[in-house]
C-alpha positions in Angstrom: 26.5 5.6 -15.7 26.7 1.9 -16.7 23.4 1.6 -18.9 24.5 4.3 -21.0 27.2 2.2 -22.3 24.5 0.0 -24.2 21.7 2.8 -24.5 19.8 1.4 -27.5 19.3 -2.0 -25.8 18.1 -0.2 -22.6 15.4 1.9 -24.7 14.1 -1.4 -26.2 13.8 -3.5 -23.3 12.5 -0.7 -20.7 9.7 0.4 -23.4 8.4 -3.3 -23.4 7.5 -3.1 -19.6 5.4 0.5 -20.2 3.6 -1.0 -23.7 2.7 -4.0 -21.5 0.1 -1.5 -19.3 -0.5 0.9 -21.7 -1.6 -2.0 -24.0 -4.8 -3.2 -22.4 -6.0 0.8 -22.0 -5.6 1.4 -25.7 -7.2 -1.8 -26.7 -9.5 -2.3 -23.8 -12.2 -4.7 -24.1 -13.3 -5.3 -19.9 -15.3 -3.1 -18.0 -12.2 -2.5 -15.9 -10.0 -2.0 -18.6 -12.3 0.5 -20.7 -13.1 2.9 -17.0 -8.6 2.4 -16.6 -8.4 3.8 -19.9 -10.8 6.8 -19.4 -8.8 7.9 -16.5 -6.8 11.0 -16.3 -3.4 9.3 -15.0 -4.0 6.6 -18.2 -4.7 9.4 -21.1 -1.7 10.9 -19.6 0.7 7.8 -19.9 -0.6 7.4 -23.8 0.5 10.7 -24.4 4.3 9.9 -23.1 4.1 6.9 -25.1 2.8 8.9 -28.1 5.6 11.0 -27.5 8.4 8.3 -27.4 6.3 6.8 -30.9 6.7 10.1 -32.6 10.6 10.7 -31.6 11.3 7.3 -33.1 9.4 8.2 -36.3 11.5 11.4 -36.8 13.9 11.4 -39.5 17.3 9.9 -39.1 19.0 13.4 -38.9 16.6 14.8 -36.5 16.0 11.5 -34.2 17.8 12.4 -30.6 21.3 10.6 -30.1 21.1 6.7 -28.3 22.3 8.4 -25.3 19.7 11.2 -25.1 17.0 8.9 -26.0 18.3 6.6 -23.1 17.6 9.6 -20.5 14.4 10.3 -22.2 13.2 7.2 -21.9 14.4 7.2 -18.2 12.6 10.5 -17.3 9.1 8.9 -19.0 9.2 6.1 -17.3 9.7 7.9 -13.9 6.9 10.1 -14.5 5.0 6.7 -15.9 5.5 5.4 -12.7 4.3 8.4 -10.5 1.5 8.3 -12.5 0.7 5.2 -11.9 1.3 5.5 -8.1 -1.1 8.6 -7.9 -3.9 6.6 -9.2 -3.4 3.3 -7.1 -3.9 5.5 -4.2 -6.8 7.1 -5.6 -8.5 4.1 -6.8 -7.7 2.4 -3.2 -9.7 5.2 -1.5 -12.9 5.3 -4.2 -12.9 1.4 -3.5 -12.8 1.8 0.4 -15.4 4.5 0.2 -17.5 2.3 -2.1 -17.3 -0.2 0.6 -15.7 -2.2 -2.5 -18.4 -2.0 -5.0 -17.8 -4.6 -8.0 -17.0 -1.4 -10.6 -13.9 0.4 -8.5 -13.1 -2.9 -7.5 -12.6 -4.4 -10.8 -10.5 -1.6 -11.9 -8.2 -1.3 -8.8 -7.5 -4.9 -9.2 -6.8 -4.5 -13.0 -4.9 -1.8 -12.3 -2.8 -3.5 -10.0 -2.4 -6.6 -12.1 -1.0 -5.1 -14.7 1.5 -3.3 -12.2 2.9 -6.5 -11.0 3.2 -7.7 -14.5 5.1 -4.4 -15.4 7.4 -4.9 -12.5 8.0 -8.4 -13.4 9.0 -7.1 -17.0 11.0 -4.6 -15.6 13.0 -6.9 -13.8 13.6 -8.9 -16.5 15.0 -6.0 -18.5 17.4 -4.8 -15.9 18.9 -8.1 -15.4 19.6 -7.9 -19.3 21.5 -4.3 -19.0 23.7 -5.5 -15.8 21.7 -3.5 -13.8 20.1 -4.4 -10.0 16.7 -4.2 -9.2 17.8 -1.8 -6.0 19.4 0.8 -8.8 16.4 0.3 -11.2 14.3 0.9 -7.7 16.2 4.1 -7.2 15.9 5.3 -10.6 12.2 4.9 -10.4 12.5 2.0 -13.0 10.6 -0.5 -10.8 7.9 -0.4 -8.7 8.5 0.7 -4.9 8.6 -2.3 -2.8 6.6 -0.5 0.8 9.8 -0.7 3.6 7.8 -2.9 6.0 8.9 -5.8 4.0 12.5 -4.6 3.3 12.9 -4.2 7.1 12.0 -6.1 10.2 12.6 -3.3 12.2 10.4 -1.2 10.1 7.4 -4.2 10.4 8.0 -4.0 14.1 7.3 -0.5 14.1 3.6 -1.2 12.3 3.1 -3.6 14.0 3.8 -1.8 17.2 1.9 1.2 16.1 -1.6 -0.8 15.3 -1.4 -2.4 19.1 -0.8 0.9 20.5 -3.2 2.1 18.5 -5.6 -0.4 19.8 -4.7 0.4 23.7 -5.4 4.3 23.2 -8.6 3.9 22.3 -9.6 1.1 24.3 -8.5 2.9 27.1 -8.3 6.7 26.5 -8.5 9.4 28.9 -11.5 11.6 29.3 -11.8 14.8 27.6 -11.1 18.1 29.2 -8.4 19.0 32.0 -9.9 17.1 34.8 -7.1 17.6 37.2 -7.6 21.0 37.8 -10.2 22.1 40.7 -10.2 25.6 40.1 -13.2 27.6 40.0 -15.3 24.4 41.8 -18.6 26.4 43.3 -19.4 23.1 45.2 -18.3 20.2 47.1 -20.4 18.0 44.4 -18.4 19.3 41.9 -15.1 18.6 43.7 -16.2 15.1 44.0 -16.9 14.6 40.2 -13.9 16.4 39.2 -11.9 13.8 41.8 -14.1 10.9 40.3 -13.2 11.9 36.9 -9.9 12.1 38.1 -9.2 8.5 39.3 -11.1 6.9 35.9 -8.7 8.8 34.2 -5.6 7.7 35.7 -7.1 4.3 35.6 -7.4 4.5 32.4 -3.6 6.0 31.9 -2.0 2.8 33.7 -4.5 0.2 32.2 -3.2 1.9 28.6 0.2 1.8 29.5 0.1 -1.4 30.9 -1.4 -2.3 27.0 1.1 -0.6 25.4 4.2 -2.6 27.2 2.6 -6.0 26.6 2.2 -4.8 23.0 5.9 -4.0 22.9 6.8 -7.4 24.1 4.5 -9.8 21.9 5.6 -7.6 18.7 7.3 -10.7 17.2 4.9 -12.8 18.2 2.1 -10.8 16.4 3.7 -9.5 13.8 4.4 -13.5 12.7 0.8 -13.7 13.1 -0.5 -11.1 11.2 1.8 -11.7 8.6 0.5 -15.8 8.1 -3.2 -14.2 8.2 -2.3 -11.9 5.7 -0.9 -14.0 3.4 -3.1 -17.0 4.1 -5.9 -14.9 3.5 -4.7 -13.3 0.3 -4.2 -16.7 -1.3 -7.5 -18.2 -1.1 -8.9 -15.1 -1.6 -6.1 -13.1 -4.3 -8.8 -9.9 -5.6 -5.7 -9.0 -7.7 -6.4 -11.8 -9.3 -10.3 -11.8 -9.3 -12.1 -8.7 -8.2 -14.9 -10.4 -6.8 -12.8 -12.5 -4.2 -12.1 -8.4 -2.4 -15.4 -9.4 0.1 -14.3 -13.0 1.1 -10.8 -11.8 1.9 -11.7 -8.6 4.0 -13.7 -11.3 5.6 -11.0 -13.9 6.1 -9.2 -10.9 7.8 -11.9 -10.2 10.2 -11.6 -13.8 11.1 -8.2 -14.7 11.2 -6.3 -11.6 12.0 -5.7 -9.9 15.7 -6.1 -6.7 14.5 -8.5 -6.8 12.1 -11.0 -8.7 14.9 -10.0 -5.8 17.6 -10.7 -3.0 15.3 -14.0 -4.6 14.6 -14.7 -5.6 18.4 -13.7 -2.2 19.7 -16.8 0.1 19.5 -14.7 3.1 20.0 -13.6 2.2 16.1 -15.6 3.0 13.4 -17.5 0.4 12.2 -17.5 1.8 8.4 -15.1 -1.2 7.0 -13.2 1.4 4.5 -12.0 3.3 7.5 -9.3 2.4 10.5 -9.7 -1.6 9.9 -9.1 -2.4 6.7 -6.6 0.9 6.0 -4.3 -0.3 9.0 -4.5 -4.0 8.9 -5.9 -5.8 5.2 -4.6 -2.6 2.9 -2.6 -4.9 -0.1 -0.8 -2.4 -2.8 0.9 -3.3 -5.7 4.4 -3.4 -3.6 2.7 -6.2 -1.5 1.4 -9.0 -3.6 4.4 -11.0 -4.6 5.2 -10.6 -1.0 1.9 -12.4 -0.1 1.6 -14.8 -2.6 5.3 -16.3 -1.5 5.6 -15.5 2.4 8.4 -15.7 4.0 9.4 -16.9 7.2 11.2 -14.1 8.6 10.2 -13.7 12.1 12.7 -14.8 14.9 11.1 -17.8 16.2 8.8 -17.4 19.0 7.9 -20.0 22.2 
């Protein structure tokens, strides 16, 4: 493999990136910082990097070979970055259930600061070892960017799938197999079941009739999303200050289609860390640099 052939280079510049995030946990000073380091991914990580310390503190005759080391380092920074995946998810779920209290707020968005910044110094580093940032993706070197901005088809899809979404519950069938007329003891009966029957198929076409008008604007509202989404994100960036989380979820509920139906829609629960902001105003790590320079990628629309 090509960055074994300058494996003491690659060791350097890769252990910059990981020392970057690990840096503000073992000397932390904010709130945020100090509850990042106490966490169990974080202790973890300064273990790996104790590890790495205390391999290139061994002896000359016992210290591992440039090309081991090289693979060593690779396999601790994968695990550093599954680490650091694990807890993002985590700390996106105790801020959602929070309802984005100012304590799991601050850390998520320190957290995912110092991601971006990692990723930024990873790139750097691969373009110094002749390496791409899809191969450093696929070694696990560089932060996963999510496929819905790699792929329009795949942002079609989402897209798609959050109208639909929208039209099944808006217009859902009743419960229960009301087709069926056996075991009717009444004529009253018959006529409920045949009542229950039309809403229901009402309810089928008016859904289906949803779902295709869904399938054709998907360009058009997937451009719009996407400008609310961003627009929102840079007035209100919570990555870069927590306490702008509130005034963006609320930018969202104004500006964005889906955002306003999932809040419209009684059917949908009304708890803001549930189906609204998971589906439709959910930014990870993967998606901020995305945000805070969109592109116009959508075919153009009349």
């Amino acid at each position: 493999m090509r960055y074994l052939s300058r494996p003491a280079v690659f060791c350097r510049s890769f252990w910059l990136p990981a020392l970057l995030i690990l840096g503000p946990a073992a000397y932390a000073q904010t709130a945020a910082q100090k509850a990042l380091a106490k966490e169990p991914e974080f202790v973890q990580m300064m273990g790996l990097a104790q590890d790495n310390t205390d391999r290139q503190n061994l002896p000359d005759n016992d210290k591992p070979g440039a090309a081991v080391s090289a693979v060593l380092s690779i396999q601790t920074l994968r695990a550093n970055r599954g680490l650091l995946r694990g807890l993002e998810y985590r700390l996106q779920g105790e801020t959602f259930d929070c309802h984005f209290c100012a304590a799991k707020q601050g850390e998520l968005s320190e957290l995912i600061r110092q991601e971006v910044a990692m990723d930024a110094m990873s790139s750097d580093a691969l373009s110094g070892t002749g390496l791409g940032g899809s191969v450093g993706a696929m070694l696990g070197l560089t932060g996963s960017t999510p496929d819905y901005w790699h792929s329009l088809d795949e942002a079609r899809e989402e897209i798609f799938a959050m109208s639909r979404g929208h039209c099944d519950l808006a217009f859902q069938q009743a419960p229960g197999d009301i087709h069926s007329t056996e075991g009717m003891r009444s004529v009253s009966e018959l006529n409920d079941s045949i009542a229950a029957w039309r809403r229901a198929d009402s309810a089928y076409h008016r859904r289906m009739r949803c779902t295709f008008a869904a399938k054709k604007t998907v360009d058009i509202d997937g451009k719009a999303h996407e400008k609310a989404w961003s627009s929102c994100f840079n007035r209100h960036d919570w990555v870069k200050s927590a306490d702008q989380r509130v005034p963006y979820e609320n930018c969202m509920l104004q500006e964005d289609k889906f955002t306003k139906l999932c809040a419209a829609d009684p059917k949908y629960p009304k708890d803001p860390g549930k189906w609204c902001t998971t589906h439709t105003t959910l930014v990870t790590a993967g998606d901020v640099d995305w945000l805070r320079v969109p592109r116009n990628r959508w075919p153009a629309t009349p």
